[in-house]
C-alpha positions as a Markdown table, in Angstrom:
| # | Residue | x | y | z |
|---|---|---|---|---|
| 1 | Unk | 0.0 | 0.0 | 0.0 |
| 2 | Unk | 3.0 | 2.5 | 0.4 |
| 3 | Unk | 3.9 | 1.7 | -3.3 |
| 4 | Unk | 1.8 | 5.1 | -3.9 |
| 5 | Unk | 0.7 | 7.7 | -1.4 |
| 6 | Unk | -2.1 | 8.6 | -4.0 |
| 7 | Unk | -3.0 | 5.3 | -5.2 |
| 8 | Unk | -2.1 | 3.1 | -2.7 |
| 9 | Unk | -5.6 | 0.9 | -1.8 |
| 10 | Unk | -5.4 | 0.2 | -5.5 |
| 11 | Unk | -2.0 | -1.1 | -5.1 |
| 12 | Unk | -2.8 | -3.5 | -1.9 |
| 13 | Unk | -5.8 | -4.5 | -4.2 |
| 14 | Unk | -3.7 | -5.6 | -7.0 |
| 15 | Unk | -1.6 | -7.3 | -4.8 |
| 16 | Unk | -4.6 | -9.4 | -2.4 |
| 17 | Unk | -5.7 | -10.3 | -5.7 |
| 18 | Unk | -2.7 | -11.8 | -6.9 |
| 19 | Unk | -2.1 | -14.1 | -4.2 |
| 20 | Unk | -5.8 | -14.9 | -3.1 |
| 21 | Unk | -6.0 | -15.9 | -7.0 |
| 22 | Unk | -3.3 | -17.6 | -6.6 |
| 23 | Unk | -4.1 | -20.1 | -3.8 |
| 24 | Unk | -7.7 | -20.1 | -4.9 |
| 25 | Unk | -9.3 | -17.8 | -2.1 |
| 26 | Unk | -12.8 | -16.9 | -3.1 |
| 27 | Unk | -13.1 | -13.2 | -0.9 |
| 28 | Unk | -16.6 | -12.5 | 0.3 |
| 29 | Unk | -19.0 | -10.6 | -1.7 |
| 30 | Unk | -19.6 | -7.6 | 1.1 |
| 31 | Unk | -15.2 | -7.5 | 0.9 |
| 32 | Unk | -15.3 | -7.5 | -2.6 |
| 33 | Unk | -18.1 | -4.5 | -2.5 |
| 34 | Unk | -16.5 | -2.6 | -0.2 |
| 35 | Unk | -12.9 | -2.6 | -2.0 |
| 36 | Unk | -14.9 | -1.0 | -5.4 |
| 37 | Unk | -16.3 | 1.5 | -3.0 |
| 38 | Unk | -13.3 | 2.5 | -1.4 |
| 39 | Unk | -11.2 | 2.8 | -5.1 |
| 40 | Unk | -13.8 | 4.9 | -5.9 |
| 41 | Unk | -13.0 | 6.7 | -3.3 |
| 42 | Unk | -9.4 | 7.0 | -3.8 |
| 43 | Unk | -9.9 | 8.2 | -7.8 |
| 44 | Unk | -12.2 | 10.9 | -6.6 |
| 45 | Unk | -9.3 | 12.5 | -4.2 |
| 46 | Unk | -6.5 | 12.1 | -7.7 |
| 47 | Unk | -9.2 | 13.1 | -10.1 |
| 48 | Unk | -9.5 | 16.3 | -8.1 |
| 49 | Unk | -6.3 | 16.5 | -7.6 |
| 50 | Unk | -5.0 | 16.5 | -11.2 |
| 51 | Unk | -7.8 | 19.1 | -12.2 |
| 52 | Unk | -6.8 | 21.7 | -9.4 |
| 53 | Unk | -3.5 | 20.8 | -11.1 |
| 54 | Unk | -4.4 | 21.5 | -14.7 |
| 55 | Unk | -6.4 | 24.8 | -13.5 |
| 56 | Unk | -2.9 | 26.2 | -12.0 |
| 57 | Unk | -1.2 | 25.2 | -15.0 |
| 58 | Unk | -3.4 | 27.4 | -17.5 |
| 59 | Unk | -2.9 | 30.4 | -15.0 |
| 60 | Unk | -6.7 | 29.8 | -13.7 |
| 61 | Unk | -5.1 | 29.5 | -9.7 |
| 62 | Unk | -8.6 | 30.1 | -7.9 |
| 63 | Unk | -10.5 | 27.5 | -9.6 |
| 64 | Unk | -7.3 | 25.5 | -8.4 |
| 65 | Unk | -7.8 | 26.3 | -5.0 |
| 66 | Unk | -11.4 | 25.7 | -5.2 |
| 67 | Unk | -10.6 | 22.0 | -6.6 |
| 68 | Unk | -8.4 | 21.4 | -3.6 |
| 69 | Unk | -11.4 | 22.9 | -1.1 |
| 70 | Unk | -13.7 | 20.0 | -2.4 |
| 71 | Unk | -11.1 | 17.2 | -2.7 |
| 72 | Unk | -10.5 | 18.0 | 1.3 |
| 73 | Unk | -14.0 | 16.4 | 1.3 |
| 74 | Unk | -13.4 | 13.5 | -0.5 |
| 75 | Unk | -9.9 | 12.8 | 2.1 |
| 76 | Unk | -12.8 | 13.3 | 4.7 |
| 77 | Unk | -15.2 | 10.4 | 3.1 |
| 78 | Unk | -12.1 | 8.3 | 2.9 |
| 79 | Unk | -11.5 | 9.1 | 6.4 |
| 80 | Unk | -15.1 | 8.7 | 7.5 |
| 81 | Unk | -15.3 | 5.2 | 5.7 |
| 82 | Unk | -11.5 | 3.7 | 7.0 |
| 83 | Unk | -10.5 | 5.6 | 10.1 |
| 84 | Unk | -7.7 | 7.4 | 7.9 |
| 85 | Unk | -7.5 | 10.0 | 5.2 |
| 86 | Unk | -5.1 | 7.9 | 3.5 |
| 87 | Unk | -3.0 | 4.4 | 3.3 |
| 88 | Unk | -6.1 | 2.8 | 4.6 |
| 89 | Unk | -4.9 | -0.2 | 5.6 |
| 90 | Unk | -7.7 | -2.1 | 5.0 |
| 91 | Unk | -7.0 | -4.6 | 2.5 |
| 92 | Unk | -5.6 | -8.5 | 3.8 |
| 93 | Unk | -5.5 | -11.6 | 1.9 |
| 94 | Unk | -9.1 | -13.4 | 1.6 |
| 95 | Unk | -10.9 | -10.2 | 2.4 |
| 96 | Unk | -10.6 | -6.8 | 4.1 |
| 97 | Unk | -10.3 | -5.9 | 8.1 |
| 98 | Unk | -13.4 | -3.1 | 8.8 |
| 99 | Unk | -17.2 | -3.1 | 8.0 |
| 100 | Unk | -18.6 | 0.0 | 6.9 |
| 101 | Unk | -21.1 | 1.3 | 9.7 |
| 102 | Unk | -24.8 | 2.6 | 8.8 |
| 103 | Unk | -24.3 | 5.7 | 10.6 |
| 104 | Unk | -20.7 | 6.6 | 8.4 |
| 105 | Unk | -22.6 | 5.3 | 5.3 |
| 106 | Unk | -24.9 | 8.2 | 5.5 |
| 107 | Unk | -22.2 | 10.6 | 6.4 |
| 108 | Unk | -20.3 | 9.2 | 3.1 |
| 109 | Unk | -24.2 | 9.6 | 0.8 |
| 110 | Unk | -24.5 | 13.6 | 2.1 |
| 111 | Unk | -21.1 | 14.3 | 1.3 |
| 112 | Unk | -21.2 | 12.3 | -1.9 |
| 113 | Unk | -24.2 | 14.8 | -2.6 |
| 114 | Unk | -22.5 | 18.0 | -1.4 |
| 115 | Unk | -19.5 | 17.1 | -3.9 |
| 116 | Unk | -21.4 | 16.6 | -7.1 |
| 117 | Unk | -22.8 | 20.0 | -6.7 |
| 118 | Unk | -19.8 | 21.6 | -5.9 |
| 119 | Unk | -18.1 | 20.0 | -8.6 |
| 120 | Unk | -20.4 | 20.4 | -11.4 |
| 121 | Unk | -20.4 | 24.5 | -10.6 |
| 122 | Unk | -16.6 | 24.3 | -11.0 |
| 123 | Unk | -16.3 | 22.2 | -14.2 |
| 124 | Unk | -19.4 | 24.9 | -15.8 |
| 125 | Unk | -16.6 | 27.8 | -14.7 |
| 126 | Unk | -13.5 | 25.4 | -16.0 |
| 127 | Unk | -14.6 | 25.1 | -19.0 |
| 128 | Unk | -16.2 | 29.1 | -19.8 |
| 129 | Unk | -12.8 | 30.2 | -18.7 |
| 130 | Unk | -11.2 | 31.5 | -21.9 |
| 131 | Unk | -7.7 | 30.7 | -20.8 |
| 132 | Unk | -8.6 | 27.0 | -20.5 |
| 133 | Unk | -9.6 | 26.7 | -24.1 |
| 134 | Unk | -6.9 | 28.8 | -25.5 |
| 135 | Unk | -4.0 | 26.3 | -23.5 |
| 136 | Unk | -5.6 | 23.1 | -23.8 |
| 137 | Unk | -7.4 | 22.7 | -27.3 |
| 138 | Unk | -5.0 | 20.9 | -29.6 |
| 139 | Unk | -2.2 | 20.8 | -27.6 |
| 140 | Unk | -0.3 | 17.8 | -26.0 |
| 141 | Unk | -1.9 | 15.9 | -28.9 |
| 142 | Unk | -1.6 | 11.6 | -28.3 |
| 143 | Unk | -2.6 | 10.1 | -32.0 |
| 144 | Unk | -4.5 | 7.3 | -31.0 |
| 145 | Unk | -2.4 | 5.0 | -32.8 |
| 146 | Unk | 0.5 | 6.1 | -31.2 |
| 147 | Unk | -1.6 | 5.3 | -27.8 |
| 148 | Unk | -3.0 | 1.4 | -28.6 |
| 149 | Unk | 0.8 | 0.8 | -30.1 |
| 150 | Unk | 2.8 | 1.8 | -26.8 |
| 151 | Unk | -1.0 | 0.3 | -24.6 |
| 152 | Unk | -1.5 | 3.4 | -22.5 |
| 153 | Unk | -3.6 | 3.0 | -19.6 |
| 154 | Unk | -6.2 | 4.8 | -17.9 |
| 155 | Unk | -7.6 | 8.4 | -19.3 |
| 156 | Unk | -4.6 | 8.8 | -21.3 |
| 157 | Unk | -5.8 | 6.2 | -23.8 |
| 158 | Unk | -9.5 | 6.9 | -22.9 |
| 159 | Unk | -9.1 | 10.5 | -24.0 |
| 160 | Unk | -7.6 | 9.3 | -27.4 |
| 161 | Unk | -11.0 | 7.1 | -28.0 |
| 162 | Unk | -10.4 | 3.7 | -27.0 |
| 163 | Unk | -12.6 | 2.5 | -24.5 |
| 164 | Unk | -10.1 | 0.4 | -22.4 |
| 165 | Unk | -11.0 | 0.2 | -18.6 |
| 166 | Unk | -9.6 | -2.8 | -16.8 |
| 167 | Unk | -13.2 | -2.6 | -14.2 |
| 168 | Unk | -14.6 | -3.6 | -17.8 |
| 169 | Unk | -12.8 | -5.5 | -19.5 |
| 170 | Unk | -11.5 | -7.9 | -16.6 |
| 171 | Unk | -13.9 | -7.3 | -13.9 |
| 172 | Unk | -12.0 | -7.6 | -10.0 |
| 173 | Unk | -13.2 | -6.6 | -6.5 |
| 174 | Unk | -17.2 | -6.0 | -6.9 |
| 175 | Unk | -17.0 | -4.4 | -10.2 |
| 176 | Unk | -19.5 | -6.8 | -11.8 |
| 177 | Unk | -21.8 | -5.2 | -9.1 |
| 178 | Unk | -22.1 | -2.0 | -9.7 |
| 179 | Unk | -23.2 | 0.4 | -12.9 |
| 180 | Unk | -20.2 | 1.0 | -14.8 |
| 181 | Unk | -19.6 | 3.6 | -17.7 |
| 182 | Unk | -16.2 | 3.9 | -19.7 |
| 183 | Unk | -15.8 | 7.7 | -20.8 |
| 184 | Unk | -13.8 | 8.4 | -23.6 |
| 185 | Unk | -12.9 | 11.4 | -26.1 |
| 186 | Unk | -11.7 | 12.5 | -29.3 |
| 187 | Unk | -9.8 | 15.2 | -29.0 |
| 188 | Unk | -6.2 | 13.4 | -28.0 |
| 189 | Unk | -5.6 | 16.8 | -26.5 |
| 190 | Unk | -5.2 | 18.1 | -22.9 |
| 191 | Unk | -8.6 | 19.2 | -22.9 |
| 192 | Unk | -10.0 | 15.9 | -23.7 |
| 193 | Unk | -8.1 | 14.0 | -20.5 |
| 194 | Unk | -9.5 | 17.0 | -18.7 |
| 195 | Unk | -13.1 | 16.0 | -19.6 |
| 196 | Unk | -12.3 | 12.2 | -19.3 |
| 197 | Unk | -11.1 | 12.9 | -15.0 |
| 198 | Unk | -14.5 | 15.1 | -15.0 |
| 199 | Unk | -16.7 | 12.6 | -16.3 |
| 200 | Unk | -15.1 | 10.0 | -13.8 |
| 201 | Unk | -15.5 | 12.0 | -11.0 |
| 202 | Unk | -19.5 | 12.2 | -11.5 |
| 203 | Unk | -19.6 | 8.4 | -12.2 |
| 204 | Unk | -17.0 | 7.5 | -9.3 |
| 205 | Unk | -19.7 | 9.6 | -6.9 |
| 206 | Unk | -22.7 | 7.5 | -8.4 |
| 207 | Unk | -21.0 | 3.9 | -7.9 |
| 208 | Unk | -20.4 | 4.8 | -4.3 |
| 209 | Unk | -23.6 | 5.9 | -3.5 |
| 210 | Unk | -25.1 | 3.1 | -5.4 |
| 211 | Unk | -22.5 | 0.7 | -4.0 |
| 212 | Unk | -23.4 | 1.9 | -0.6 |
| 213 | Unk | -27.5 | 1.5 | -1.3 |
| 214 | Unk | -26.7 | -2.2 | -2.7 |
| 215 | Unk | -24.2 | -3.6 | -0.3 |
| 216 | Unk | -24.2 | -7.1 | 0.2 |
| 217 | Unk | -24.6 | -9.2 | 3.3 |
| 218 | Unk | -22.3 | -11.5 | 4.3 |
| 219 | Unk | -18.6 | -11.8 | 6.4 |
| 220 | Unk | -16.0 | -9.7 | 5.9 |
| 221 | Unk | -12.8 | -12.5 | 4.9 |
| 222 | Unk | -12.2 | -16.1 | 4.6 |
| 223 | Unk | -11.5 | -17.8 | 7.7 |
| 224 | Unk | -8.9 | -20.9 | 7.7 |
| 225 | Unk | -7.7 | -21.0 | 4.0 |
| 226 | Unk | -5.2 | -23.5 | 3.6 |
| 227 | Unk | -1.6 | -21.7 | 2.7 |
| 228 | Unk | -0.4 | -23.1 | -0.6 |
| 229 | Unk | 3.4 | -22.8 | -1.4 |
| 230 | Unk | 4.8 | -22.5 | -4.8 |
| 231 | Unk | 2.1 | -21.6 | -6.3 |
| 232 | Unk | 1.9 | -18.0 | -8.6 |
| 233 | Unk | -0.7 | -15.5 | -10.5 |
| 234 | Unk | -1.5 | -12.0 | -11.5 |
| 235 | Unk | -3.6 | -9.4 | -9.8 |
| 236 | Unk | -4.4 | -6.0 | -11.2 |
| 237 | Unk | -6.2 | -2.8 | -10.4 |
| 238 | Unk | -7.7 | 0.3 | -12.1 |
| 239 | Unk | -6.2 | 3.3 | -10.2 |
| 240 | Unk | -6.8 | 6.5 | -11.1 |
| 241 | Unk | -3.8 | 6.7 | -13.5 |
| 242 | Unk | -5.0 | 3.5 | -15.4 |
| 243 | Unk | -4.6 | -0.7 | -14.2 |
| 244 | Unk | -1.9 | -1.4 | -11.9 |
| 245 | Unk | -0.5 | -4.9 | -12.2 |
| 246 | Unk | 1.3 | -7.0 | -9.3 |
| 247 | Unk | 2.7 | -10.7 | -9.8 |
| 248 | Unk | 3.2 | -12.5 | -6.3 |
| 249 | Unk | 4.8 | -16.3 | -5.9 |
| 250 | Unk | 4.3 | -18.0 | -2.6 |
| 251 | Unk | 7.4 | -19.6 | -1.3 |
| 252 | Unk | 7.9 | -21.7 | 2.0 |
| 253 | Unk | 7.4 | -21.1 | 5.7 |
| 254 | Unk | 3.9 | -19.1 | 4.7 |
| 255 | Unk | 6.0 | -16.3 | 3.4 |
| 256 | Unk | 6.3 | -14.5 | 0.0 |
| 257 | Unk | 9.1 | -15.7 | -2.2 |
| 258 | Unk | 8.4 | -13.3 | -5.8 |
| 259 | Unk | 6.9 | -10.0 | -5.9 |
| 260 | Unk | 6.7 | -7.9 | -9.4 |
| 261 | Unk | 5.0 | -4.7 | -9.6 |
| 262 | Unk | 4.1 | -2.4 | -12.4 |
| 263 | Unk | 1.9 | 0.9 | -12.0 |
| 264 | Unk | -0.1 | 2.0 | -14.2 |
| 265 | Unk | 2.6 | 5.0 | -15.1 |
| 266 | Unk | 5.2 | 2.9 | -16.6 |
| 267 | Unk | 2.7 | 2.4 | -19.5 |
| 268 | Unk | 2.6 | 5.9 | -20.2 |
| 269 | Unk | 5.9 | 8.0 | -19.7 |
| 270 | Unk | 6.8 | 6.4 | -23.0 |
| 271 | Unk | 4.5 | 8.3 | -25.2 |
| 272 | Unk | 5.3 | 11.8 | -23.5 |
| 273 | Unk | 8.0 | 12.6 | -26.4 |
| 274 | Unk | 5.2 | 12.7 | -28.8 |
| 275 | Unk | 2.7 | 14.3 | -26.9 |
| 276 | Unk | 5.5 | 17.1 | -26.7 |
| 277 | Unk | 6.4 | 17.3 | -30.3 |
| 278 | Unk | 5.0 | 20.6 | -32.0 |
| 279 | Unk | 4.3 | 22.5 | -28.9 |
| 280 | Unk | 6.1 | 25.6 | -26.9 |
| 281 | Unk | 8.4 | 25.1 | -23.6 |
| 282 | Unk | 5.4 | 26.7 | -21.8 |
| 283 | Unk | 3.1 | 24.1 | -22.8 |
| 284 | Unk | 5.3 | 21.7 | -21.5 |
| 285 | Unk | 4.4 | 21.2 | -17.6 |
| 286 | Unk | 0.6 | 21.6 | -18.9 |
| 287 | Unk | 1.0 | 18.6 | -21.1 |
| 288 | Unk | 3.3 | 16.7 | -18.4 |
| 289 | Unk | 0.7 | 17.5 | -15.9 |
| 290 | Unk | -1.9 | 16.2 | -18.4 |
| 291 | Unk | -0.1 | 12.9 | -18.0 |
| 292 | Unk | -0.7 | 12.8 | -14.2 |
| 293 | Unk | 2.8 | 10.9 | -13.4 |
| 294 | Unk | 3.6 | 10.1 | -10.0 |
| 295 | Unk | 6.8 | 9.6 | -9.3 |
| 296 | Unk | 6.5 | 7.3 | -6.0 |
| 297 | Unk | 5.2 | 4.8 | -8.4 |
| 298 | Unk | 8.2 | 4.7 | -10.4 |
């Protein structure tokens, strides 16, 4: 979980995953629920993040100070739901270690609330600001191509029109539960993974409060699983910044013998040279920032 201190619960996910699947532990449906909800929580605080970011880059710093004021509430939700505003420490093999309460449910659904009004009156100012248009439209430019030949991940390949979305396409945690939309654009541009975050941000609100209105029944982890050494498989994740991917081998004495990781980042640094090509020096932390790296991952 300390791969990341942005993306971290999507890390520990990746990695539960790869060794409950494994030794063949099946994790409770309520666990399962309850991880989606929580990585939902955990791209609403990036998503906000990167867009306070992108406002600050085009010159636009109240509507980036504004960002940060409503991503406070989504550290509070995450704090409201785990008992900490970050590196929840939640996640164990075969399941997770909290219930979510009824009482911190309904704290989570009025704040959800509070959020999607607060954000949709700062995307309609975003996006009327004539500096924003002027910086983003046509610059840091990702030919889609170029994006499905080097497999970017997350809104960097969703904002050059393919609708690629590891929740989708290889459903993990309780993602087959909940009502799941895959937003992409056209533009290749910085404006376009702009709009890709925003859109996320609304549907990451409406699959926690749905996920918190439809939560199942049921324990919390697998009791008494039999340890099985020698034995390997793949886990993987859809942070914020696209799927994360983790390899884990069990070795002898109950203990972990081989552990690969790769963030969702590595994927797509590689394409930055192009998305430079053609555009000024000052475009350049705008179009980096566009990228959303994060260098604890790599």
């Amino acid at each position: 979980e300390r791969v990341c201190g942005i993306c971290g619960f999507a890390h520990s996910t990746a990695y539960t995953t790869s060794v409950e699947n494994a030794m063949g532990i099946q994790v409770p449906e309520r666990a399962q629920a309850i991880r989606s909800i929580l990585l939902e929580v955990e791209r609403l605080h990036s998503h906000l993040l990167n867009l306070g970011l992108s406002c600050h880059f085009v010159g636009f710093d109240s509507g980036f100070m504004q960002f940060f004021r409503v991503r406070e509430k989504s550290m509070k939700m995450a704090e409201i739901l785990t008992g900490a505003r970050k590196t929840y420490g939640l996640n164990l093999i075969g399941g997770i270690r909290r219930d979510l309460l009824k009482d911190d449910m309904i704290k989570t659904r009025i704040l959800a609330a509070e959020m999607r009004a607060e954000v949709k009156t700062l995307v309609d100012i975003l996006f009327s600001t004539p500096n924003m248009e002027q910086r983003t439209v046509g610059v840091g430019r990702l030919d889609p191509q170029i994006a499905r030949d080097f497999s970017n991940v997350g809104p960097m390949i969703r904002a050059s029109g393919h609708a690629r979305d590891t929740r989708v396409d290889h459903p993990f945690a309780g993602y087959d539960l909940l009502p799941m939309e895959i937003h992409t654009e056209t533009g290749c541009d910085v404006i376009s993974r702009v709009k890709v975050r925003v859109n996320e941000v609304f549907t990451a609100l409406n699959m926690i409060d749905f996920g918190l209105d439809n939560l199942p029944g049921g324990p919390l982890s697998v009791e008494g699983f039999t340890y099985i050494p020698n034995r390997f498989a793949l886990g993987f994740s859809e942070a914020p910044r696209g799927d994360d991917i983790h390899w884990s081998m069990t070795g002898d004495n109950q203990k972990l013998y081989r552990w690969r990781c790769r963030a969702a980042i590595y994927s797509n640094w590689p394409t930055l040279r192009y998305m430079l090509r053609g555009n000024s020096v000052s475009d350049a932390p705008l179009i980096i920032g566009s990228l959303d790296p994060c260098l604890c991952c790599t």
